[in-house]
C-alpha positions as CSV (number, residue, x, y, z in Angstrom):
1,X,0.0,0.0,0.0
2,X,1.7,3.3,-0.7
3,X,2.1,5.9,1.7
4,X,-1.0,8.5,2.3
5,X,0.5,10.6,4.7
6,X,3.3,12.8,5.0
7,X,4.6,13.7,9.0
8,X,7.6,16.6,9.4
9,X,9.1,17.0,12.6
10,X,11.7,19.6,13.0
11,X,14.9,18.6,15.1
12,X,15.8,20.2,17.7
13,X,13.6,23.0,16.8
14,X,14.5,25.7,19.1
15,X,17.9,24.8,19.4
16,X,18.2,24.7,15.4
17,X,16.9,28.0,15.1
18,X,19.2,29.6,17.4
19,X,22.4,27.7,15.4
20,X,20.8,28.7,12.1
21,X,20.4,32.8,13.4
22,X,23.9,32.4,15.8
23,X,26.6,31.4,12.8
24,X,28.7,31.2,16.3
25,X,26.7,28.6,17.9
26,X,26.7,26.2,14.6
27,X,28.2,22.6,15.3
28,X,28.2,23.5,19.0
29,X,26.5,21.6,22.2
30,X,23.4,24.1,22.6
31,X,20.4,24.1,25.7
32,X,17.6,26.2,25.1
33,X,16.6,27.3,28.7
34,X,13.6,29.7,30.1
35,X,16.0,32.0,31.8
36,X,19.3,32.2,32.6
37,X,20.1,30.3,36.0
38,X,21.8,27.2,37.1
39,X,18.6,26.0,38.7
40,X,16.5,25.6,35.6
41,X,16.0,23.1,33.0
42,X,16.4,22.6,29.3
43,X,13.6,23.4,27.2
44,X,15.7,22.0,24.0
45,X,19.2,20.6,23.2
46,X,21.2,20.4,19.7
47,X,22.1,17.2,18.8
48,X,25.7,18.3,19.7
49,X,24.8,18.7,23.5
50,X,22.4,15.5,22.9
51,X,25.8,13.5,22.3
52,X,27.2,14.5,25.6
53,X,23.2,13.2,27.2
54,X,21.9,16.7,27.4
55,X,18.3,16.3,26.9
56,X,14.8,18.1,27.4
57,X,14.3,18.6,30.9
58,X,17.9,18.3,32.2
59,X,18.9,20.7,34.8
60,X,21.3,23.8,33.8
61,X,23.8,22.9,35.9
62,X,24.1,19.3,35.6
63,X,24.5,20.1,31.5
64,X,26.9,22.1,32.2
65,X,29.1,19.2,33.8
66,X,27.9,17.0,31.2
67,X,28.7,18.9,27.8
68,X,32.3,21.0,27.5
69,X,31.4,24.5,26.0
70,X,28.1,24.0,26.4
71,X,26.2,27.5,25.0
72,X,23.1,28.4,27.4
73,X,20.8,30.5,25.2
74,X,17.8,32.1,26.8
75,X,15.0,31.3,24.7
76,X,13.1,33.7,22.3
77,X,9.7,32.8,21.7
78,X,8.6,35.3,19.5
79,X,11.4,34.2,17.4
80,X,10.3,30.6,16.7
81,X,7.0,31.4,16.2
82,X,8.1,33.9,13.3
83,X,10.2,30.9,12.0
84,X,7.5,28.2,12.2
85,X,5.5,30.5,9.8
86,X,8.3,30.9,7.6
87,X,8.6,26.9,7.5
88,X,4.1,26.7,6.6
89,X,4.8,29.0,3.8
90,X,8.0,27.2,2.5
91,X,6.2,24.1,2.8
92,X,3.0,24.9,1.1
93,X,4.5,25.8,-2.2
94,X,5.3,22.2,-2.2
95,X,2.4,20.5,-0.6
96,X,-0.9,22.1,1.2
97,X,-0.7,21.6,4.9
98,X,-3.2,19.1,5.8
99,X,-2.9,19.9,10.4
100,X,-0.2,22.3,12.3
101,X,0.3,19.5,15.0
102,X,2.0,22.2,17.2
103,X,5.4,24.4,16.7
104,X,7.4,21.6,15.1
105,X,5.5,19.2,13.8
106,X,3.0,19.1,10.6
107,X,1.2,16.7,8.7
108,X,0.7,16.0,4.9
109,X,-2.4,14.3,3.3
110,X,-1.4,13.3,-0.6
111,X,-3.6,12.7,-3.1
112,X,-4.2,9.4,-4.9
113,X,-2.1,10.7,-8.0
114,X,0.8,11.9,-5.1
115,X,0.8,8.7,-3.7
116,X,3.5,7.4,-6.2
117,X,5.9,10.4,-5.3
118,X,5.3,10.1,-1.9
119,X,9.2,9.9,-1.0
120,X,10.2,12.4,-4.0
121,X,7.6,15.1,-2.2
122,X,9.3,14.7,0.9
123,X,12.2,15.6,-0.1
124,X,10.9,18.1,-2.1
125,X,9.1,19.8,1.5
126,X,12.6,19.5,3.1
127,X,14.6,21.1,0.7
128,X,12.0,24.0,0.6
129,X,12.9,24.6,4.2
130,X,16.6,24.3,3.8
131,X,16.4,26.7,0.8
132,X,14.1,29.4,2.2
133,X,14.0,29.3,5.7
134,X,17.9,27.8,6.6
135,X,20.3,24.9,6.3
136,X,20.4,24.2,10.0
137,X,16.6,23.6,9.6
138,X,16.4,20.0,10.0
139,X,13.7,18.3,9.7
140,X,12.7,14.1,9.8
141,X,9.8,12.9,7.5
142,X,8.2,10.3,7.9
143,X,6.2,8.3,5.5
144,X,2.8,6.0,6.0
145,X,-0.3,4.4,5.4
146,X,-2.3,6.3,8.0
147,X,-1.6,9.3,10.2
148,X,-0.1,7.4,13.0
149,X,2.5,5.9,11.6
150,X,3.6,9.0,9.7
151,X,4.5,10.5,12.7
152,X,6.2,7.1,14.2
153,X,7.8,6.6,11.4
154,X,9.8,10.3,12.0
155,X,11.4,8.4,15.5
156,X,13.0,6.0,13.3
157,X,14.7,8.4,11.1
158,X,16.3,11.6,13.4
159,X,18.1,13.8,12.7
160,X,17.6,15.1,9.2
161,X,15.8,11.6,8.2
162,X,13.5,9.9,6.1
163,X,11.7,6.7,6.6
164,X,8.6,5.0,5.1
165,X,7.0,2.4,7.0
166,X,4.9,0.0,4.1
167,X,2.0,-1.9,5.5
168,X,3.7,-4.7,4.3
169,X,6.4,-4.1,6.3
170,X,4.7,-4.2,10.0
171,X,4.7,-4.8,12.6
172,X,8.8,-5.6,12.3
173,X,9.5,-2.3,11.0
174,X,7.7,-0.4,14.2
175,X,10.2,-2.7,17.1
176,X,13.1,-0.4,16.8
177,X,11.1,1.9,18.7
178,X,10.7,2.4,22.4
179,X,7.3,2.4,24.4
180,X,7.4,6.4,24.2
181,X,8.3,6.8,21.1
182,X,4.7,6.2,20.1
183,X,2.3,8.6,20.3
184,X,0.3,8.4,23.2
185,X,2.2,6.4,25.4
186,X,3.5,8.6,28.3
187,X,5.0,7.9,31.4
188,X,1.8,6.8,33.1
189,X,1.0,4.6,30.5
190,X,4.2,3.0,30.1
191,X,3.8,2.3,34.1
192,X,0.7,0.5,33.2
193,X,2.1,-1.6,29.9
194,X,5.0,-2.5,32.2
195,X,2.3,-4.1,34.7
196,X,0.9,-6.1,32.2
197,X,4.4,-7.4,31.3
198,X,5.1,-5.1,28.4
199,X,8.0,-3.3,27.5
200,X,8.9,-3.4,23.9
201,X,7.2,-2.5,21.0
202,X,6.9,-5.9,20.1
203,X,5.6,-7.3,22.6
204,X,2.9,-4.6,22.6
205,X,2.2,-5.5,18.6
206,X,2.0,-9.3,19.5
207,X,-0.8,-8.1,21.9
208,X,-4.8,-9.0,21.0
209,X,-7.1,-6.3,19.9
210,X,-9.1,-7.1,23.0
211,X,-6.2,-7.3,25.5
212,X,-5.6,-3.2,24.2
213,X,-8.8,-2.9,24.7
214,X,-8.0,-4.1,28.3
215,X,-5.4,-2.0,29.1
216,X,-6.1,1.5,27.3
217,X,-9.9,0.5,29.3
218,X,-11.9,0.6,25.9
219,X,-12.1,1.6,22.3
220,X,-8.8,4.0,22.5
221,X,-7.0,0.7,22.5
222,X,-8.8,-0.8,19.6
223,X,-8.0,2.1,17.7
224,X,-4.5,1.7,18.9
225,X,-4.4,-1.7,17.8
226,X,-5.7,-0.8,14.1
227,X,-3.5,1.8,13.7
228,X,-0.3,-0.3,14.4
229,X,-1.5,-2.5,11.7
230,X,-2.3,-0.1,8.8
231,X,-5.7,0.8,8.8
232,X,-6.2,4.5,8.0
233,X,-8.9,5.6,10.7
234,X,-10.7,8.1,10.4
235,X,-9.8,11.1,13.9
236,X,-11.8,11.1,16.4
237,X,-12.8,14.7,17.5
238,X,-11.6,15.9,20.4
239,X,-12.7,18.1,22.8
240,X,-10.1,20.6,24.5
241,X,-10.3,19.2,29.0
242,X,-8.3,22.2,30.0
243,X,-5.9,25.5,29.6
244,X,-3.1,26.1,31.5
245,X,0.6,27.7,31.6
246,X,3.3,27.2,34.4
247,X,6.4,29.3,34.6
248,X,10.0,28.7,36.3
249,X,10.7,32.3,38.4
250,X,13.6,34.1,38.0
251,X,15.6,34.8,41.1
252,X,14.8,38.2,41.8
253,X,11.2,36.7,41.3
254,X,10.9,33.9,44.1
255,X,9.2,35.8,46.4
256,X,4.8,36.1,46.9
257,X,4.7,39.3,45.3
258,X,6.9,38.4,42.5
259,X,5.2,35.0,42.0
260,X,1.9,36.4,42.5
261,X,2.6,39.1,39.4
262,X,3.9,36.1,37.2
263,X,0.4,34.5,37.8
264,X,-1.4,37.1,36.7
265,X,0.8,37.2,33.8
266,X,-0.2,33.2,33.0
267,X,-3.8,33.9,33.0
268,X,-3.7,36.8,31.2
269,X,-2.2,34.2,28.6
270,X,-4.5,31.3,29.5
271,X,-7.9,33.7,29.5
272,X,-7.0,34.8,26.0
273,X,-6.1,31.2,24.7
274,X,-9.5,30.2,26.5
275,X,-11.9,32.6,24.6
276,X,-9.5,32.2,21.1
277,X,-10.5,28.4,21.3
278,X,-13.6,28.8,21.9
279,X,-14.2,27.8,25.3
280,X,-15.7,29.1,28.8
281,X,-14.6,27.4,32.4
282,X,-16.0,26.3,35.5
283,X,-13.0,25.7,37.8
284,X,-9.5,27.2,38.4
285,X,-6.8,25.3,40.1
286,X,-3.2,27.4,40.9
287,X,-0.3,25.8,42.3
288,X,3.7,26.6,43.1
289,X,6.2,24.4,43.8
290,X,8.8,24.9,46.5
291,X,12.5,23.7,46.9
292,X,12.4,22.0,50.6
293,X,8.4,22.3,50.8
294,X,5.3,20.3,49.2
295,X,3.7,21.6,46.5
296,X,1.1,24.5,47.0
297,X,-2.3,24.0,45.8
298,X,-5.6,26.2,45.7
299,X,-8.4,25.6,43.8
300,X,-12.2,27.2,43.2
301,X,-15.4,26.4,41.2
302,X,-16.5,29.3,39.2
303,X,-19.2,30.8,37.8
304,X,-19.0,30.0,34.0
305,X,-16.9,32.5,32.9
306,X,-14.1,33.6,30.5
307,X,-13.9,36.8,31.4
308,X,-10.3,37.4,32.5
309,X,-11.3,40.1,35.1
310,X,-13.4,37.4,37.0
311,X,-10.7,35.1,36.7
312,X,-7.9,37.2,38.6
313,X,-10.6,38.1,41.3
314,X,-10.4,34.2,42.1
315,X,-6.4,34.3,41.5
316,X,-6.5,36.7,44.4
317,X,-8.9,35.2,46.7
318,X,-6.6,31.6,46.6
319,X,-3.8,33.3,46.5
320,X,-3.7,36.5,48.2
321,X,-4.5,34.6,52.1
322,X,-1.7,32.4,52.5
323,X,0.6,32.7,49.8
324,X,3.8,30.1,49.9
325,X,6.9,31.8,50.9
326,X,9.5,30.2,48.8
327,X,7.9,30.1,45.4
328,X,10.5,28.2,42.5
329,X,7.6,27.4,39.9
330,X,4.0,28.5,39.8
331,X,1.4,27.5,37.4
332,X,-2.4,27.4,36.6
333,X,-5.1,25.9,35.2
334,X,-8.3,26.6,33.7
335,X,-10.8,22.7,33.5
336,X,-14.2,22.1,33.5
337,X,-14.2,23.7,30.0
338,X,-17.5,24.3,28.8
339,X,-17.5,24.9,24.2
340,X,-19.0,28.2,23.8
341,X,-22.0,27.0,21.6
342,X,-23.0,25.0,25.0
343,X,-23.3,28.8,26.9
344,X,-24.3,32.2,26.2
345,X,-22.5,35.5,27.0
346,X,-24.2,36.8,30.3
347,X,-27.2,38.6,30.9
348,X,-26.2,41.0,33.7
349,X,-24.7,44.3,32.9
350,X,-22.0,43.6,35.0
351,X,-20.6,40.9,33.8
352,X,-21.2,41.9,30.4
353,X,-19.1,44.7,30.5
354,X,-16.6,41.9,31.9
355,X,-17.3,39.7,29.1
356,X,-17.0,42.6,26.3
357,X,-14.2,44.5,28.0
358,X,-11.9,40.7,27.3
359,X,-13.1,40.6,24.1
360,X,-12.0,44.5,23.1
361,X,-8.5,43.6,25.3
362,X,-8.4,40.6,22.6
363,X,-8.5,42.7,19.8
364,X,-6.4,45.4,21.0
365,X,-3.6,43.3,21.5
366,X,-3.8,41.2,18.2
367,X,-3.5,44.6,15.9
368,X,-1.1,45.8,18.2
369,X,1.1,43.1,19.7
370,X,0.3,40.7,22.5
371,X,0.3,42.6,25.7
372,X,0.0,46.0,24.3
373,X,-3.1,46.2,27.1
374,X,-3.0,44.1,30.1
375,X,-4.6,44.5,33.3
376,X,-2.1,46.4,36.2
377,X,-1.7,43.0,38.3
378,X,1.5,42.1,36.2
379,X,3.0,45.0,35.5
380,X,7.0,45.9,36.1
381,X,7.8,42.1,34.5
382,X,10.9,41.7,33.0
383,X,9.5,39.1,30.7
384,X,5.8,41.0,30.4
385,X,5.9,41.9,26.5
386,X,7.6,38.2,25.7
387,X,5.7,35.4,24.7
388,X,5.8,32.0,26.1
389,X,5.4,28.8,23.4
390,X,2.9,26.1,25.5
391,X,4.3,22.5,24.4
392,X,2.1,20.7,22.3
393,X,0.0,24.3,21.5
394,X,-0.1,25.4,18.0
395,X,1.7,28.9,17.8
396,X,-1.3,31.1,17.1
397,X,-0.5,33.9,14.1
398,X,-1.1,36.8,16.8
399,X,2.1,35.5,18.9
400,X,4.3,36.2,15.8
401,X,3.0,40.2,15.2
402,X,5.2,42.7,16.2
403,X,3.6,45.9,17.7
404,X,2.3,48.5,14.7
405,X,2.1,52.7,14.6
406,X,-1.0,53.4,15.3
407,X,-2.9,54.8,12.1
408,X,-4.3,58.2,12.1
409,X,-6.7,60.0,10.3
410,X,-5.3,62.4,7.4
């Protein structure tokens, strides 16, 4: 059966685009980090530091120890968002974009008559990177019968890679991979696999459709199951369970009031992606960690809401009582989303104003640049203009705008 799909997933995307904009950086051991301090993490490594075992999520200063010369670049947001829509319009002069998956990964659907030149397109979409967006744009394609493998088939090949996996071919060709290479597996569920005495790929394609079924606790796992064999399913649609954005403080900001001005900051964010989607909420949950303390939780039910104004009035009421007083990480989020064709805007005047004063804020700050507007809570911020990239979130077009002149009347 030849391929339907085409998946691309750039390598080592942030650190790739800093190499390709730093010339002094190029062939270099590279960590992407959220600020500059010893007590962070990595957000991304070049395949340089990767040699040395510098990975996502390993701490600054163990990385340091780990990779000689290793460069710590503060990340730029704003700047890989302007680059991933330099790679959609490279890439779509070769082949329309079937989904944006999120910053670095996208998705190809080819037509019966492109079916043939499945591998010759691919290469086609990656040169059209390296040519118009930059040679230390990397990126692995992978090649398939259905959407699933596509993007399995890009763990076989990286960096710079290309692999098809043929129906014909399976279940052999998908064993090189490990549990979490496959989408959908995470940590938890590799936990569970391991209880039921599987921890290969192979053993989990020798398993039963209904044993899957077992395990994934219904028709996920059939799906699952289908999918590793071929079958092009049709997607399921999904429905978005929650919003949310965490944030690693800066020194200077590991203190209440500097914590609580970073929150504010996040659900600024998260109230803007909320009403963007499409969605309203019933419950807000905030949390900090702490070096030598447990976690710090607060949560409240709300009134169906996605008015950002409402939404910092409950920020304050869990956090302003008993906030923790060693704050390292703070985060929030939004659940008990409710799609906005289920609601209607409200019917006080009250919190109408609320609901249309968001709105207004909204489109304030996509003509003018996110943040052009905000509400006093966050302001004095270091980082208050800059943009955060959530993992796994789509970069929406209003994160790449920079701030315009206003226009005037003649």
């Amino acid at each position: 059966m030849p391929a339907r799909y085409i998946f691309l997933d750039m390598n080592a995307y942030f650190a790739s685009v800093e190499q390709q904009l730093r010339p002094e950086l190029r062939g270099k051991p590279v960590c992407v980090v959220p600020l500059e301090a010893d007590t962070t993490f990595c957000i991304a490594a070049s395949y340089e530091a990767r040699f040395f075992g510098v990975k996502t999520g390993t701490r600054v200063r163990e990385a340091k120890r780990m990779a000689p010369d290793l460069a710590v670049v503060e990340a730029r947001p704003r700047i890989y968002v302007e680059m991933h829509h330099r790679i959609l319009e490279a890439v779509g002069g070769v082949l329309p974009v079937e989904e944006v998956l999120s910053i670095d990964e996208m998705r190809f659907a080819l037509m019966e008559n492109e079916r043939s030149r499945a591998r010759e397109l691919a290469l086609d979409l990656k040169a059209a990177i390296r040519r118009e967006v930059g040679d230390w744009l990397r990126a692995s394609a992978g090649l398939a019968p259905n959407r699933y493998l596509a993007k399995a088939a890009t763990e076989l090949g990286k960096p710079d890679g290309l692999v098809e996996i043929r129906k014909e071919d399976l279940p052999r060709a998908l064993w090189p991979l490990g549990l979490r290479d496959l989408h959908g597996v995470g940590r938890r569920m590799e936990a569970r696999l391991h209880r039921h005495g599987v921890f290969t790929v192979r053993q989990l394609t020798q398993l039963s459709c209904a044993a899957m079924r077992r395990i994934w606790g219904g028709v996920v796992g059939e799906r699952l199951w289908r999918a590793l064999r071929g079958e092009d399913l049709p997607p399921v649609p999904t429905r978005r369970r929650t919003v949310g954005h965490s944030h690693v403080l800066a020194p200077e900001l590991r203190h209440p009031e500097g914590a609580r001005k970073t929150l504010v900051r996040l659900l600024h964010k998260a109230a803007a992606r909320l009403r963007r989607k499409g969605y309203w909420t019933r419950h807000l949950t905030v949390y900090a960690t702490q070096p030598h303390a447990p976690t710090w939780v607060r949560k409240t039910w709300l009134e169906t809401t996605q008015d950002t104004r409402r939404l910092l009035n409950a920020l304050a009421a869990l956090w302003d009582p008993d906030p923790p007083p060693d704050p390292f990480k703070v985060g929030l989020v939004l659940e008990h989303l409710v799609p906005e064709h289920d609601t209607s805007p409200p019917l006080w005047p009250e919190a109408r104003r609320g609901y249309h004063l968001a709105h207004t804020l909204d489109r304030i700050n996509a003509l003018y640049g996110p943040d052009t507007v905000y509400f006093a809570g966050m302001h004095g911020l270091d980082y208050a203009g800059e943009d955060r990239i959530a993992f796994g979130e789509v970069p929406h077009i209003e994160t790449a705008l920079k701030p315009q002149p206003r226009r005037t009347t003649p």
